[in-house]
C-alpha positions in Angstrom: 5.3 -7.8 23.7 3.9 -4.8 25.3 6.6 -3.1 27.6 4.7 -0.4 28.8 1.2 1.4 28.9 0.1 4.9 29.4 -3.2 6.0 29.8 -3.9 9.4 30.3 -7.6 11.4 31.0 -9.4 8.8 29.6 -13.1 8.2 31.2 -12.3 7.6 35.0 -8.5 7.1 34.6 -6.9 10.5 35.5 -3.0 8.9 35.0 -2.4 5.2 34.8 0.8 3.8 34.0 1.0 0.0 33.6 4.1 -2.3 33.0 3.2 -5.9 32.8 5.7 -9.0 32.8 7.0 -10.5 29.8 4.8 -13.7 30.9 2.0 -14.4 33.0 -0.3 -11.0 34.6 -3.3 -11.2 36.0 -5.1 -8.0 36.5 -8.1 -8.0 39.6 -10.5 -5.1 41.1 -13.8 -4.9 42.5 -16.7 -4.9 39.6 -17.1 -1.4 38.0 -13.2 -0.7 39.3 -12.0 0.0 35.7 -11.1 -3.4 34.6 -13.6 -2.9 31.5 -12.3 0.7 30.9 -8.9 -0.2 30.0 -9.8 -2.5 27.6 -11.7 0.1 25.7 -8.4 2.2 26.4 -6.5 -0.3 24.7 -8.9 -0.7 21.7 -8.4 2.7 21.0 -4.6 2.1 20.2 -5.7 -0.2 18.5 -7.0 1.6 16.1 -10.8 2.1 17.4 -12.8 5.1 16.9 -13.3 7.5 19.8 -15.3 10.8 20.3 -14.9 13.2 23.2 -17.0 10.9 25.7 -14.0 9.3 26.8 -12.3 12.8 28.2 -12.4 12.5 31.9 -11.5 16.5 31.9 -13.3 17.6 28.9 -10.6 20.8 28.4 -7.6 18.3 28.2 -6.6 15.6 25.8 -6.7 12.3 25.8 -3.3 10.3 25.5 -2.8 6.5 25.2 0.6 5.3 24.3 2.1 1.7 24.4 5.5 0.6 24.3 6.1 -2.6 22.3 9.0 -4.9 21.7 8.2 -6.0 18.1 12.1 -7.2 17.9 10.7 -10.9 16.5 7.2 -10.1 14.8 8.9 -9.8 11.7 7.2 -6.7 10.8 10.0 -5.1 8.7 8.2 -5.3 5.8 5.3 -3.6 7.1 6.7 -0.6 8.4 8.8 -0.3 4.9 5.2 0.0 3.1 3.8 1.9 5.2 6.8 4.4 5.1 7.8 4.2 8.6 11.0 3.5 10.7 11.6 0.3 11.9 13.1 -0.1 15.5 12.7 -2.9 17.4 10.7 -0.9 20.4 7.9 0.5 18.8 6.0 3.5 20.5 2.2 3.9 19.6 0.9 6.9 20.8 -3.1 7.7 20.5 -4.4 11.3 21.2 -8.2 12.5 21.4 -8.3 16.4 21.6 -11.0 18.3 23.4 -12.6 19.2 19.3 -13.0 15.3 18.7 -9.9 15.2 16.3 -7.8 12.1 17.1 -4.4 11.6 15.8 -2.4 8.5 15.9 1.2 7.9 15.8 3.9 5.2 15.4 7.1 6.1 16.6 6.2 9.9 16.5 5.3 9.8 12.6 1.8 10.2 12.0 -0.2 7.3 11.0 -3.5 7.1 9.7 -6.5 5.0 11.7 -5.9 2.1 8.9 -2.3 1.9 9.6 -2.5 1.3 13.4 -5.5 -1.6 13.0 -3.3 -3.1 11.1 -0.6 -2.5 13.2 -2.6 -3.6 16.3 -3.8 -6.6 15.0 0.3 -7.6 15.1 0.7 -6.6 18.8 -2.5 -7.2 20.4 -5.3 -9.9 20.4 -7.9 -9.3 22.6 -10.4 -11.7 23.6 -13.5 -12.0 26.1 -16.5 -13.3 26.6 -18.1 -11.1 24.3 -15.8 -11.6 21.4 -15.9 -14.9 19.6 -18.5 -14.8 17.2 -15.6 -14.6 14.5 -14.8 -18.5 14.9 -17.6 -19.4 13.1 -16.1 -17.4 10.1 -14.8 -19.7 7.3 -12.2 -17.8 6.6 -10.8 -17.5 10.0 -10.8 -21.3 10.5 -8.8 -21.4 7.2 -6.3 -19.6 8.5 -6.5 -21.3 12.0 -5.7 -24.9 9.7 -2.5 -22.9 8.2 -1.4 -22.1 11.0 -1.6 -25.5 12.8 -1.0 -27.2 9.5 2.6 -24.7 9.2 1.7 -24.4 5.9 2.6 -20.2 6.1 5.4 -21.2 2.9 2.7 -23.4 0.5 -0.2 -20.6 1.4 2.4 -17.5 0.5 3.5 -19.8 -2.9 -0.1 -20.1 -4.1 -0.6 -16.7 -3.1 1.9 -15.6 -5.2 0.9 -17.9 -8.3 -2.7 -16.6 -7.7 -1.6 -12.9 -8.1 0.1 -13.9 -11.1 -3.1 -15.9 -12.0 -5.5 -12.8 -11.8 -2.2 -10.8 -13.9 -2.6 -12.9 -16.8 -6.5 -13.5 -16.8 -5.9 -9.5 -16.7 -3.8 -9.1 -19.8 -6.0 -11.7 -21.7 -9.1 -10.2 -21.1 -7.7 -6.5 -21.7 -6.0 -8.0 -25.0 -9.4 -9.0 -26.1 -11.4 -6.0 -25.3 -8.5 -4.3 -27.1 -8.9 -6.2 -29.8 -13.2 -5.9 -30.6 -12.1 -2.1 -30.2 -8.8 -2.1 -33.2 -11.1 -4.3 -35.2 -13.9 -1.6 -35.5 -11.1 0.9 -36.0 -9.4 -1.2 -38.1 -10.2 -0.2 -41.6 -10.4 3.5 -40.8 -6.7 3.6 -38.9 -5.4 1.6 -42.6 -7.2 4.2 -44.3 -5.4 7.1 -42.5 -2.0 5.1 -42.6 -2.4 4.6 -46.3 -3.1 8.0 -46.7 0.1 9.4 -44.6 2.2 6.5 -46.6 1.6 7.5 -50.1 2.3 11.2 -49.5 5.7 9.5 -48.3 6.7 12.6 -45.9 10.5 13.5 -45.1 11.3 15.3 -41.6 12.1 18.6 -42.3 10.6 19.0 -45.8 8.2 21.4 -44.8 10.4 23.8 -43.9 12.5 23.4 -47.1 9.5 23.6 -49.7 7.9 26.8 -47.5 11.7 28.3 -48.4 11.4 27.0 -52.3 8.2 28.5 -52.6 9.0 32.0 -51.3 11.9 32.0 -54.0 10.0 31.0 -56.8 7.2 33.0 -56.2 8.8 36.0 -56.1 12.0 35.3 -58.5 10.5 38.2 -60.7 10.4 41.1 -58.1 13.9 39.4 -56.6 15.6 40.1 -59.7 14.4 43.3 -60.7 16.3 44.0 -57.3 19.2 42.2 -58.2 19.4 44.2 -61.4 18.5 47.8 -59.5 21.4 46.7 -56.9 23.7 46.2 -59.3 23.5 49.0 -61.4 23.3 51.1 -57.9 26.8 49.8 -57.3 28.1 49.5 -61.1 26.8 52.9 -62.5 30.0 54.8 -64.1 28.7 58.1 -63.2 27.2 57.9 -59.5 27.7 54.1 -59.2 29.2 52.8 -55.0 32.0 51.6 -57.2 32.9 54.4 -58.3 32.4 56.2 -55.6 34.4 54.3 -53.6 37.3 54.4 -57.1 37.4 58.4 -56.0 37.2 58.0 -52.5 40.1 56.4 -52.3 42.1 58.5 -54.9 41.6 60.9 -52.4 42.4 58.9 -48.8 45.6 57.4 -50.8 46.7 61.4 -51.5 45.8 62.6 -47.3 47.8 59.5 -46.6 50.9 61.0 -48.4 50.0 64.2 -46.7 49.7 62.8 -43.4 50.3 59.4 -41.6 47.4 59.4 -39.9 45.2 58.8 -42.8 47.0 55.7 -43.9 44.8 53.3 -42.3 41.4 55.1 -43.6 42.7 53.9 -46.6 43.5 50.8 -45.5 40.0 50.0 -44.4 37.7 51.5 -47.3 40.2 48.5 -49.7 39.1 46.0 -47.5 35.4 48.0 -48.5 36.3 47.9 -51.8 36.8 44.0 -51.5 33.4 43.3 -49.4 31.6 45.0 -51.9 33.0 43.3 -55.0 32.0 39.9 -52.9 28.6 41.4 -52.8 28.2 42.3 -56.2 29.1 39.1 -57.4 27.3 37.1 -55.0 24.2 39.1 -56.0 24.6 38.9 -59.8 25.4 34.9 -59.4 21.7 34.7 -57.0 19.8 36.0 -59.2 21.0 34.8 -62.4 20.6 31.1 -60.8 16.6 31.7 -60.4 15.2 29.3 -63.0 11.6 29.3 -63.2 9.9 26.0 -63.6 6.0 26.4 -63.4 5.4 22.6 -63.6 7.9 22.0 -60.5 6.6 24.9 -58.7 2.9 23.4 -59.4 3.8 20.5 -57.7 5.0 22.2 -54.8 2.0 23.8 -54.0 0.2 21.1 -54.4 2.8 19.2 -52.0 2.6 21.9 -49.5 -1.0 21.8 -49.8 -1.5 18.4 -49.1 0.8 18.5 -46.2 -1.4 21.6 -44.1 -4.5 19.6 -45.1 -3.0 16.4 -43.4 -1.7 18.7 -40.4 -5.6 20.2 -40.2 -7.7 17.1 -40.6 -4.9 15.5 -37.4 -5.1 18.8 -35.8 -0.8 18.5 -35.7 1.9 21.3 -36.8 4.2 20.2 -38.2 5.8 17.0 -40.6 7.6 15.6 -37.9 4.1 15.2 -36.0 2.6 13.8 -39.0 5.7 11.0 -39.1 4.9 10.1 -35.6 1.0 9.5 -36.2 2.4 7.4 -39.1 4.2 5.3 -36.8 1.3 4.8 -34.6 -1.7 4.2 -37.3 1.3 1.7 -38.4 1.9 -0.4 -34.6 -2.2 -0.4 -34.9 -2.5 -1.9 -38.3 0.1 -3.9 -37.6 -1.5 -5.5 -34.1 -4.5 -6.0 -36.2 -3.1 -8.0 -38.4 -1.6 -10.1 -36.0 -4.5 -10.4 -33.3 -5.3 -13.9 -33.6 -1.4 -14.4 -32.8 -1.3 -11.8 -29.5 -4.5 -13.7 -28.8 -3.6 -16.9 -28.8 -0.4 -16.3 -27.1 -2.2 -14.6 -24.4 -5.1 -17.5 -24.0 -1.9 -20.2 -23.6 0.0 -18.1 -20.6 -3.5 -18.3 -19.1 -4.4 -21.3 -18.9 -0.9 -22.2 -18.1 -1.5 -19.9 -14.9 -4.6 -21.5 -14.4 -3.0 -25.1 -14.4 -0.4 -24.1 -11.8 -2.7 -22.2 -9.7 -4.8 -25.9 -9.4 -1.8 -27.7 -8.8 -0.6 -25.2 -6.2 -4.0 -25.4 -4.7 -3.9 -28.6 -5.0 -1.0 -29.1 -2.6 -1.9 -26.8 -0.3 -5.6 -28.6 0.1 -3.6 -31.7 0.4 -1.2 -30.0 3.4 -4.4 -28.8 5.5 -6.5 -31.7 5.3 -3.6 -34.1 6.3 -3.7 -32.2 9.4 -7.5 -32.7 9.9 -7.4 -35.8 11.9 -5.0 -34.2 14.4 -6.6 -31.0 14.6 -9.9 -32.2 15.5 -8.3 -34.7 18.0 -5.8 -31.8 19.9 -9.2 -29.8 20.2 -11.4 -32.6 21.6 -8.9 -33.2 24.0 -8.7 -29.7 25.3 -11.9 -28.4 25.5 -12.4 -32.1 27.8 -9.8 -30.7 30.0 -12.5 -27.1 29.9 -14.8 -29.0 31.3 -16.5 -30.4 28.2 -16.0 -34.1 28.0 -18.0 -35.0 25.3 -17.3 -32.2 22.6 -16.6 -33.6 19.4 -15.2 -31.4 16.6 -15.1 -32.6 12.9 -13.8 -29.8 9.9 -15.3 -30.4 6.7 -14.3 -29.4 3.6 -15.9 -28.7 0.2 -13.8 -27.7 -3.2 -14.6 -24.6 -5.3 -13.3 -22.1 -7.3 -9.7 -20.7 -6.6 -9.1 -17.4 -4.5 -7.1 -15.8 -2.8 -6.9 -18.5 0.0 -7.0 -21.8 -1.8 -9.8 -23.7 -3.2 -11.1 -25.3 0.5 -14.1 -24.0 2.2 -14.0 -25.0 5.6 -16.8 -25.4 8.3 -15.6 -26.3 11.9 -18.8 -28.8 13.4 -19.3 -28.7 16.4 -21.2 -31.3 19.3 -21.3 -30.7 22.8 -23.2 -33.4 24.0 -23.5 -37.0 23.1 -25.9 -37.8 21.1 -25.9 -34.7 19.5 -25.3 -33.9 15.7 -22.2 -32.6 14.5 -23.6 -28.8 13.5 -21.8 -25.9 11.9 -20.2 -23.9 15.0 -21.5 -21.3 14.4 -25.7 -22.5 14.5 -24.7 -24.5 18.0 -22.0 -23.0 20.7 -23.1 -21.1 23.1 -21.3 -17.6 24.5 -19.4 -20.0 27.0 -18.8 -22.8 24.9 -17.2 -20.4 22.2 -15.0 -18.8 24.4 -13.6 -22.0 25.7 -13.4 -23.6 22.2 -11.5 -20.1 21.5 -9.2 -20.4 23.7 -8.0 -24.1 23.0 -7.4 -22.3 19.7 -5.4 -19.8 20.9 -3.0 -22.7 23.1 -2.6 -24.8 20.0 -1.5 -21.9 18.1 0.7 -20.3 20.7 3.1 -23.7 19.7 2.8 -23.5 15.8 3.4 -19.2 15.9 4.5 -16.0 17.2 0.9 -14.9 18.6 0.9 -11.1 20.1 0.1 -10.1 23.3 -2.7 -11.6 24.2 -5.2 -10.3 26.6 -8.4 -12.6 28.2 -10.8 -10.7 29.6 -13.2 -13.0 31.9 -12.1 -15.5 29.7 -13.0 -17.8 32.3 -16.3 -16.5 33.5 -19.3 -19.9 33.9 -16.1 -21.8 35.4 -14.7 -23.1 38.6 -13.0 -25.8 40.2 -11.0 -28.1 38.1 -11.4 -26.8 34.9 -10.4 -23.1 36.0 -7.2 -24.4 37.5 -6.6 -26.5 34.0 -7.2 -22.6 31.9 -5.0 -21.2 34.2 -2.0 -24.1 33.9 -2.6 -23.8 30.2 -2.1 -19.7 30.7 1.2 -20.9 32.1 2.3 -22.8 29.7 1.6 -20.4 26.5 3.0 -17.4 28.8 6.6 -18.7 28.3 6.5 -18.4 25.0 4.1 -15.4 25.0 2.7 -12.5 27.1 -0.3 -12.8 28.4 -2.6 -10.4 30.1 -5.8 -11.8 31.8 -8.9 -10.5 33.5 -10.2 -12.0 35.8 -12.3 -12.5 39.3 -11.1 -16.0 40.1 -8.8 -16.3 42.8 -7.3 -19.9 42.2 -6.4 -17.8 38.1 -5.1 -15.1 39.8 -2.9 -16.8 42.1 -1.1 -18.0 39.5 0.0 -15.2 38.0 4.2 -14.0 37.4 2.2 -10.2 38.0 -0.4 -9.2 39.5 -2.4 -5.7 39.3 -5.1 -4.8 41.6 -7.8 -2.3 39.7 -9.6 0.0 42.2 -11.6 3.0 42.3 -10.4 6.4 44.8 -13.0 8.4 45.5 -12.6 12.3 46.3 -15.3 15.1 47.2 -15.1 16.3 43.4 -14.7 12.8 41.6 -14.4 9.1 41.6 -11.4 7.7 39.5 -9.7 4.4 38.5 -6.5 3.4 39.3 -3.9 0.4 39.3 -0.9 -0.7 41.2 1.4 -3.8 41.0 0.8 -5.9 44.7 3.8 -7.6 46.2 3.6 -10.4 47.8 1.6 -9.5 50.5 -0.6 -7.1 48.2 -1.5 -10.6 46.4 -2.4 -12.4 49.5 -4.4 -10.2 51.1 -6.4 -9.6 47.7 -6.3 -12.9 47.0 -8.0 -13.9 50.3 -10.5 -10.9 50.0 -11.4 -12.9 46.6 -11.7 -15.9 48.6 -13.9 -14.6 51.5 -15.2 -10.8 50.9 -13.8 -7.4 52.4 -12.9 -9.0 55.6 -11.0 -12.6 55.3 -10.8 -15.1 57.9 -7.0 -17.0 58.8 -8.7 -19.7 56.4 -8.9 -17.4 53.9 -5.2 -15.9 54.3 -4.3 -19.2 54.6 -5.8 -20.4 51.5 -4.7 -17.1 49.7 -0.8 -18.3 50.5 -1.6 -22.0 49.6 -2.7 -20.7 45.9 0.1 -18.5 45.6 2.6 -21.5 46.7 1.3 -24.3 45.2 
């Protein structure tokens, strides 16, 4: 429900601030007061594109904002998508700068122009004259049937069943494009794997035979080393042993001397020990170098095997080699057992596919029992619009399942006896289609939660009788929705819970639109001056009062 709406600079409105009842408002003026401009004002919350035209003051901005109570729209789950806070007044707020760049907002978080149609098409409906070539669009009467039918749960259920439809006729046909593609690769990946199998790599290896290798290659230089260190340290003459033998001779005698070289002693035996470890370690090394040219052969010709495998994959290392191992091996493996995945994957679709059709099935069934009842409810109201003779027959042919069903709908449509029942769209005139649209709009107000909805002239081509029977249908729908309505009759107006009065005041500089909420009074002095012209009569005051009372 719209609470409030702010217009600000926007073609001839300078300020307008407008804060209509929760039911019934009727909004009036003199042709070319502004009526028309606010509608396009609206639009553009809406989410309708706008260029600087609309500035009334091309150096300021442009700000349209509306208020909404969206408390029962169930919209929760919109505003969670769309990654916005949900309150249960929602602000929409709609700025045109003096560059041309709009910006649009939902509760102060900008929103992009998608976000707010979709938005507006919750909160607002706007209908006139102008606007109802989109009842002869199947797919609107489709959802017209669901919504009279009440079958939102069965069309949300098949919904559901087709997404999961389209998800396994996905897989399937992925599965099989997946498969022409392994079977060309096929003996080539078994080729690969055989070829990484056989060598029958370990993680790690690499590294261990690189070490191997260095050891073996070079055993001969490492133990004429060995044999050079140890003669460096055993030599009797100017050997580190016995160097070390005299050293200490030597620290053992200063330590008798003096206390303070008792610990230099101490410290070259613990020498002394470190390099008998080192000797020994060094003798027992190199002594355990065994040569064996057939063993270090075949590591070579291991190693050599594994860098060619790591070239030809363009990989580093064994542990990359095991992983492509895995992989050629899930391939091969899925290749052999295609026809299986295949199979598997051809039975969840067509078990899919047989649920879908009896999903569809009983939501065809659901909207053409209602058929019968639709066509009669309409009949009867548009004879109450002032067409007695319209006849209204829905037809209905079968085809292929998506995303709405399997039914293909085509509202006929007769005016006039003796006429042939003809698709809607081919025969209704502007008038007849605005009519016909809003006996839609009543029957739906009792089946849903409709938006605001605003008529703009909705009743232009009528009078009398038939205007007063729009008007008490207006009534009705308004207490159980807001309604907003356009209009230049006075017997529509005067029934009205609100009424606005659209006018233009004119300066030396300008001419701009405004809008004020009449009181009593207000209503029947602009109610009589609908009645009679600028200057009423006591008949037309009189008559003014009678509408407003009756």
């Amino acid at each position: 429900m719209l609470k409030s709406l702010t217009i600000k600079n926007y073609a001839l409105i300078d300020d307008l601030e407008l804060q209509p009842s929760a039911k019934l408002n009727m909004i009036t003026g003199e042709t070319g007061a502004g009526k028309s401009i606010m509608l396009g004002a609206v639009s553009l919350l809406l989410g309708n594109r706008a260029d600087t035209k609309v500035l009334l003051f091309p150096d300021q901005k442009c700000v349209i904002e509306g208020i909404f109570d969206v408390g029962n729209y169930g919209l929760e789950s919109f505003f969670k998508e769309e990654d916005l806070d949900f309150d249960s007044t929602c602000i929409i707020r709609r700025e045109i700068n003096p560059s041309g760049k709009s910006r649009s907002f939902v509760n102060d978080t900008p929103v992009l122009l998608d976000t707010l149609k979709k938005l507006g098409v919750a909160l607002m409906d706007v209908h006139s004259q102008h606007d109802s070539l989109r009842l002869g669009d199947g797919s609107y009467q489709l959802r017209l049937v669901d919504a009279f039918a009440e079958a939102s749960h069965q069309r949300k259920d098949y919904q559901a069943q087709f997404e999961a439809y389209l998800n396994a006729k996905s897989q399937m046909e992925k599965l099989h494009q997946e498969a022409l593609q392994m079977k060309k690769e096929a003996d080539f990946n078994e080729f690969q794997l055989n070829e990484l199998s056989e060598l029958g790599l370990k993680s790690g290896e690499q590294e261990e035979i690189e070490e191997e290798l260095e050891l073996l290659e070079n055993s001969e230089e490492i133990q004429a080393k060995a044999q050079e260190a140890l003669e460096l340290i055993r030599n009797e003459n100017f050997g580190v042993s016995q160097s070390l033998n005299q050293l200490s001779g030597i620290l053992d005698h200063l330590a008798d001397l003096s206390g303070r070289f008792s610990s230099f002693s101490e410290r070259l035996k613990s020498l002394n020990i470190e390099l008998n470890d080192i000797e020994d370690s060094i003798e027992s090394e190199s002594s355990g170098i065994e040569v064996n040219f057939e063993h270090l052969e075949e590591l070579r010709e291991r190693i050599s095997r594994i860098y060619q495998l790591q070239k030809k994959h363009g990989l580093s290392s064994v542990e990359e080699l095991l992983g492509l191992e895995k992989e050629l091996a899930e391939k091969v493996f899925q290749v052999q057992n295609l026809d299986e995945a295949l199979a598997e994957s051809k039975r969840k679709f067509e078990n899919s596919k047989a649920e879908l059709h009896k999903k569809a099935d009983t939501l065809s069934e659901l909207r053409e029992s209602c058929f019968d009842d639709f066509e009669k409810r309409l009949s009867e109201l548009l004879g109450k619009l002032g067409m007695p003779n319209a006849r209204v027959k829905i037809t209905n042919l079968r085809v292929e399942p998506n995303s709405s069903g399997q039914d293909q709908l085509e509202f006929l449509f007769s005016a006039n006896k003796g006429s042939d029942l003809q698709p809607f769209k081919k025969v209704a005139s502007g008038g007849e289609f605005s009519r016909f649209l809003f006996a839609i709009k009543y029957l739906m107000a009792e089946k849903m939660a409709l938006p605001t909805l605003i008529f703009d002239e909705i009743d232009t081509g009528i009078s009398g009788e038939v205007a007063l029977q729009m008007v008490r249908m207006m009534k009705e729908m308004s207490s159980r929705h807001q309604i907003i309505c356009i209009t230049h009759l006075p017997q529509v107006a005067g029934k009205g819970d609100s009424h606005f009065f659209v006018y233009k005041e004119e300066s030396s500089e300008r001419t701009l639109s405004k809008i004020k909420e009449l009181d009593p009074e207000g209503r029947i002095e602009e109610l009589a001056k609908m009645i009679a012209g600028a200057r009423p009569s006591d008949s037309a005051i009189n008559s003014a009062k009678e509408l407003l009372n009756s």
